[in-house]
C-alpha positions as CSV (number, residue, x, y, z in Angstrom):
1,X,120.3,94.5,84.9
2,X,122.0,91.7,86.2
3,X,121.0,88.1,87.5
4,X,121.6,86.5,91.0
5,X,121.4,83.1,92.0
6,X,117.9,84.0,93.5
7,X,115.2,82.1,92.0
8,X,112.0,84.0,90.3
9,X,109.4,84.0,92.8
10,X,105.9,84.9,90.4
11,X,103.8,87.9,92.4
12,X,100.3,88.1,93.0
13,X,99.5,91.4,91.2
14,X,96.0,93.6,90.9
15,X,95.7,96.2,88.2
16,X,93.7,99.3,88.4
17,X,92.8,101.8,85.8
18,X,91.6,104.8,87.2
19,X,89.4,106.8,84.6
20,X,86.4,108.4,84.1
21,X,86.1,107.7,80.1
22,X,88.0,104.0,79.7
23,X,86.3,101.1,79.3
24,X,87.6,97.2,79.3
25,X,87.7,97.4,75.7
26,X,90.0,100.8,75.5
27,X,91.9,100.1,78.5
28,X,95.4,100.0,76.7
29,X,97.3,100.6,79.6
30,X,95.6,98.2,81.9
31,X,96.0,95.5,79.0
32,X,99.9,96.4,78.7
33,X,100.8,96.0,82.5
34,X,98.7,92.8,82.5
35,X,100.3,91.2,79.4
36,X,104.0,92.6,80.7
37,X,103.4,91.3,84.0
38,X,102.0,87.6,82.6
39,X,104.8,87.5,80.4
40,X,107.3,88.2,82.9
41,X,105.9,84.8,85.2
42,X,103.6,87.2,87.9
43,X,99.7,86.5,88.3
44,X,97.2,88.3,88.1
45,X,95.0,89.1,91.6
46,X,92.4,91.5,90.4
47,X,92.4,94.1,87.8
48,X,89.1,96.4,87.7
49,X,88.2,99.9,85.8
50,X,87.3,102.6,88.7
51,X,85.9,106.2,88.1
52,X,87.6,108.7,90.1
53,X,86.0,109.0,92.8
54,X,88.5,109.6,95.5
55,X,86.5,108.2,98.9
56,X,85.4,105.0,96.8
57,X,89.2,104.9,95.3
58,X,90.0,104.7,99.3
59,X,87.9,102.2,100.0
60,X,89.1,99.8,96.7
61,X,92.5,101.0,97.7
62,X,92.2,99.3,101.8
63,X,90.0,96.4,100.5
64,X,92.9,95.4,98.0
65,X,95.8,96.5,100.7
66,X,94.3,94.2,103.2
67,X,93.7,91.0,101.0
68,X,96.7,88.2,102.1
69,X,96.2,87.3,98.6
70,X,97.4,90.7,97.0
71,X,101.5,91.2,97.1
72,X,101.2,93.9,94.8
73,X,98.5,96.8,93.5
74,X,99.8,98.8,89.9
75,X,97.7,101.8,89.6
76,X,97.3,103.4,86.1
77,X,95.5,106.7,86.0
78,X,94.6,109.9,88.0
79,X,98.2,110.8,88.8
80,X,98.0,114.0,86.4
81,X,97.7,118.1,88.0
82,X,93.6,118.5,87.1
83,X,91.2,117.9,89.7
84,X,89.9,114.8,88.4
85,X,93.6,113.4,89.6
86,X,93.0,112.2,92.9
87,X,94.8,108.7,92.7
88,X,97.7,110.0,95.1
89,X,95.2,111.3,97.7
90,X,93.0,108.3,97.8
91,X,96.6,106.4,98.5
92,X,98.1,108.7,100.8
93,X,95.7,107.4,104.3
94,X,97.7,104.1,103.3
95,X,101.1,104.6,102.7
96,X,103.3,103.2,105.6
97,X,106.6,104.1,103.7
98,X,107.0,106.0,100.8
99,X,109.3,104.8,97.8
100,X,110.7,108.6,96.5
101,X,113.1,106.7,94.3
102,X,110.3,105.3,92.3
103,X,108.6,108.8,90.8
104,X,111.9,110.5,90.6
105,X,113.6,108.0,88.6
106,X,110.4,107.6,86.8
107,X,110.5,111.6,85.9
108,X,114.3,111.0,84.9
109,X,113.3,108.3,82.3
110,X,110.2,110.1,81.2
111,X,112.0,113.7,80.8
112,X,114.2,111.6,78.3
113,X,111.3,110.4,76.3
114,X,108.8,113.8,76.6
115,X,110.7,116.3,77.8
116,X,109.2,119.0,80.5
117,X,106.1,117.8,80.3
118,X,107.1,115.0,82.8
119,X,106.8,117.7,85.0
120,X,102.8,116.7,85.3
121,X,103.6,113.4,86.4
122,X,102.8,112.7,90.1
123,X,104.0,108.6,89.7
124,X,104.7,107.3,93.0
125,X,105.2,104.3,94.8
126,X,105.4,103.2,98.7
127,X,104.4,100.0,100.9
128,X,101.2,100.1,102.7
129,X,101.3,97.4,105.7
130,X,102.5,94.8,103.5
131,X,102.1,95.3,100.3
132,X,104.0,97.5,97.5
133,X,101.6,99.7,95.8
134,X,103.0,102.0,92.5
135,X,101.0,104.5,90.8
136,X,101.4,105.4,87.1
137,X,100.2,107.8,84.7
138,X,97.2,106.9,82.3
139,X,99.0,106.7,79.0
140,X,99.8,103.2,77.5
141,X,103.7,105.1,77.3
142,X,104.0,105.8,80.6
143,X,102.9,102.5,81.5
144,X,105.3,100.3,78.8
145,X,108.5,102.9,80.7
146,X,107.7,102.3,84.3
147,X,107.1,98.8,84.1
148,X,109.7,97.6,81.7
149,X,112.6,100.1,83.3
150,X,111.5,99.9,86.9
151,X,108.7,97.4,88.0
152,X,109.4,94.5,86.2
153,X,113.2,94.6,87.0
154,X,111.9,95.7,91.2
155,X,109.3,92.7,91.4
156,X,112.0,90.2,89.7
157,X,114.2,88.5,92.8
158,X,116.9,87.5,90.9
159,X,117.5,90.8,90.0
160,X,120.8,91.8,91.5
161,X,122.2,94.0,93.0
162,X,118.4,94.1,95.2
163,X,115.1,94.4,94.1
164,X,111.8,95.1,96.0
165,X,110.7,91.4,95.8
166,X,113.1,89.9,98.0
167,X,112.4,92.3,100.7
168,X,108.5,91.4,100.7
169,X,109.1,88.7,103.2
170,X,111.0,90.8,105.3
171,X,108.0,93.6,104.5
172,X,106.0,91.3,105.9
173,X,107.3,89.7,109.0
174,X,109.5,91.8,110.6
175,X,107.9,94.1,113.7
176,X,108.3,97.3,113.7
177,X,110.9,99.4,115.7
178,X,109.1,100.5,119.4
């Protein structure tokens, strides 16, 4: 990864853990994306703990979407193949462009860590209106690969050659094609 002249711009960033049996004190995952992202310069928006419950995961999901204050939302949770997973679907009414890259590259990394079993992985990321929105897995693993190979370097502007943070503004302010 290599540096521009860009200057770090810090993030506004809300966490969600999507689970059924985590609570604040077990939430490893949630505690490892907020102390990478802190670390790394960004704030910290919101973070909350949410059963999944895919109409109320909606709701949290356009609430958070729609706050000016909220550049970013890092989902951990509820991207698995059992019915419980629901975090894509409860995303999908929102997604204004999807980010493919993002789960492919994420499978790639993970398939080198786990193997096949990556295959069970439905990470994803896209921007909805204006903000950038990724979803990860639930394990503190996951988490610690798709933040310190992928997020982190994305949400960094000085990041060179491009990175998703620069193009916020542009995310932001520019109409869309008629």
């Amino acid at each position: 990864m290599s540096k521009s002249k860009r200057p770090f711009v810090p993030l506004n960033v809300a966490i969600l853990t999507v689970s059924d049996t985590r609570t604040r004190a077990n939430d490893t995952s949630g505690d490892l994306i907020e102390e990478r992202l802190t670390a790394a310069g960004h704030k910290i928006a919101k973070r909350l703990l949410h059963k999944d419950d895919q109409d109320q995961l909606q709701h949290l999901f356009g609430v958070w979407i729609d706050d000016e204050a909220i550049d970013v939302i890092i989902a951990t949770g509820g991207t698995g193949v059992t019915r419980r997973d629901i975090t894509p679907e409860a995303l999908k009414f929102y997604v204004t462009k999807p980010i493919p890259g993002f789960g492919e590259l994420f499978r790639v990394l993970s398939y080198e860590e786990i193997g096949t079993s990556t295959i069970q992985s439905r990470a994803e990321a896209a921007v909805c209106d204006d903000t950038l929105v990724f979803l990860l897995p639930g394990s503190t693993g996951a988490c610690r690969l798709g933040l310190d190979k992928i997020i982190l370097p994305q949400l960094d502007a000085s990041n060179a050659p491009c990175n998703l943070a620069e193009l916020l503004p542009r995310i932001r302010h520019e109409a869309p094609p008629k």
